[in-house]
SEDRENKOL-843504 format. One record per residue (C-alpha): x, y, z. Coordinates in steps of 0.2 Angstrom, whole numbers, plus 5000, padded with zeros to 4 digits. Each point is the difference from the previous one (the first is absolute). Example, Ala and Ser with C-alpha at 12.3 -4.5 7.8 and 13.67 -1.06 7.14 Angstrom:
506249785039
500650174997
//
This chain:
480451015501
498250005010
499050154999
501450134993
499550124987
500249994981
501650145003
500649915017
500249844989
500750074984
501350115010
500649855012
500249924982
500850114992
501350005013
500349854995
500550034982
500950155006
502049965002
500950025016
500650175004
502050005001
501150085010
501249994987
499350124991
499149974980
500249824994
501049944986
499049904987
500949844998
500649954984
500349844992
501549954988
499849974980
501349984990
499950094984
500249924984
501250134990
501350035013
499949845012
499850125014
498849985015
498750144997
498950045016
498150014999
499050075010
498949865012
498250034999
499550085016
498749885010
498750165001
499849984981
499549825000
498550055013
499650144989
499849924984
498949875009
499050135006
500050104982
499349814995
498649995013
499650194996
499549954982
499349825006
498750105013
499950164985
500149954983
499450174994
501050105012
501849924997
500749954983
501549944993
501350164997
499350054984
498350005004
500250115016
499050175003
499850135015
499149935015
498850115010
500850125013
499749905015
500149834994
500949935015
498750025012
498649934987
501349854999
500350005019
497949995003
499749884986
501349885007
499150015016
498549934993
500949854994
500449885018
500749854986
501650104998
501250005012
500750165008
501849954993
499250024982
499050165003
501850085006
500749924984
498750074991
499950185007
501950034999
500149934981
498550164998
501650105007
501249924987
498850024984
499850175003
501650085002
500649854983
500850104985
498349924989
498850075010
501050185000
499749994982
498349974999
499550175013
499550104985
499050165000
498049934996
500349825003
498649925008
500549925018
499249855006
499449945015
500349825007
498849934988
500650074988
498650165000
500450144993
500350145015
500450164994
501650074988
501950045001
500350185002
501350094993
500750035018
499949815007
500749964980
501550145004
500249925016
500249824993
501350074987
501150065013
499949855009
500349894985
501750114996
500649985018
499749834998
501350004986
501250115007
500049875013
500449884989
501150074992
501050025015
500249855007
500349944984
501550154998
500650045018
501450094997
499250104984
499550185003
498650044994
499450174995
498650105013
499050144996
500550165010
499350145000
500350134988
500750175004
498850144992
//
């Protein structure tokens, strides 16, 4: 990649990772066959989308490179505001990691933050951290508010695509 930027070479590889825009319009997750035990019935599972491998490798490098920043589920607490461009320059000072990892690395930071375990842990005066695991200010009761909201869209999300065809209640406005 010669003399290209630090951005340059991450963006040319995340293009990589990203899939192929269709003219077909979204993409169907493919699903493989089980047969379920009870009935005898072929059941359809979702396939693991090829993103999520490259993620949780990246999640993995993320805790190999920061220990103190990036824990296991129940360990997790709130990351300074700003975090990805720390991550972004601190990756720049390490040449032994290929570009392909830091773009694996920087898009598992995506992942972890919007995960339903780290929702939970954006309370009002929890500490944040910073990449090494420094601490770097504390939740407000907005950003907590916030991270609530999030955290319930998340759910209704999955509740959804769990339900489809279910209706499920919204909050309208009332009439005073």
């Amino acid at each position: 990649m010669g003399n290209a930027s630090l951005k340059d070479q991450l963006q040319a590889a995340a293009l990589a990772f990203s899939p192929a825009p269709s003219s077909r319009g979204p993409q169907r997750v493919q699903k493989s066959r089980a047969i379920n035990r009870d009935t005898g019935r072929d059941k359809a599972a979702p396939a693991k989308p090829k993103w999520l491998d490259a993620v949780l490798y990246g999640l993995e490098l993320l805790k190999a490179y920061f220990p103190l920043c990036f824990k296991s589920a129940n360990e997790t607490m709130p990351l300074k505001k700003g975090i990805k461009q720390d991550l972004v320059k601190q990756l720049s000072t390490l040449p032994a990691v290929v570009v392909e990892d830091k773009v694996c690395m920087i898009k598992a930071l995506a992942y972890y933050v919007n995960t339903v375990a780290y929702h939970k842990k954006v309370v009002t005066g929890v500490e944040r951290i910073d990449l090494h695991g420094i601490s770097c200010g504390i939740v407000t009761a907005e950003e907590a508010q916030y991270s609530v909201k999030r955290f319930q869209d998340k759910l209704n999300l999955k509740q959804r695509a769990r339900h489809p065809t279910a209706a499920f209640p919204t909050k309208e406005p009332s009439s005073e």
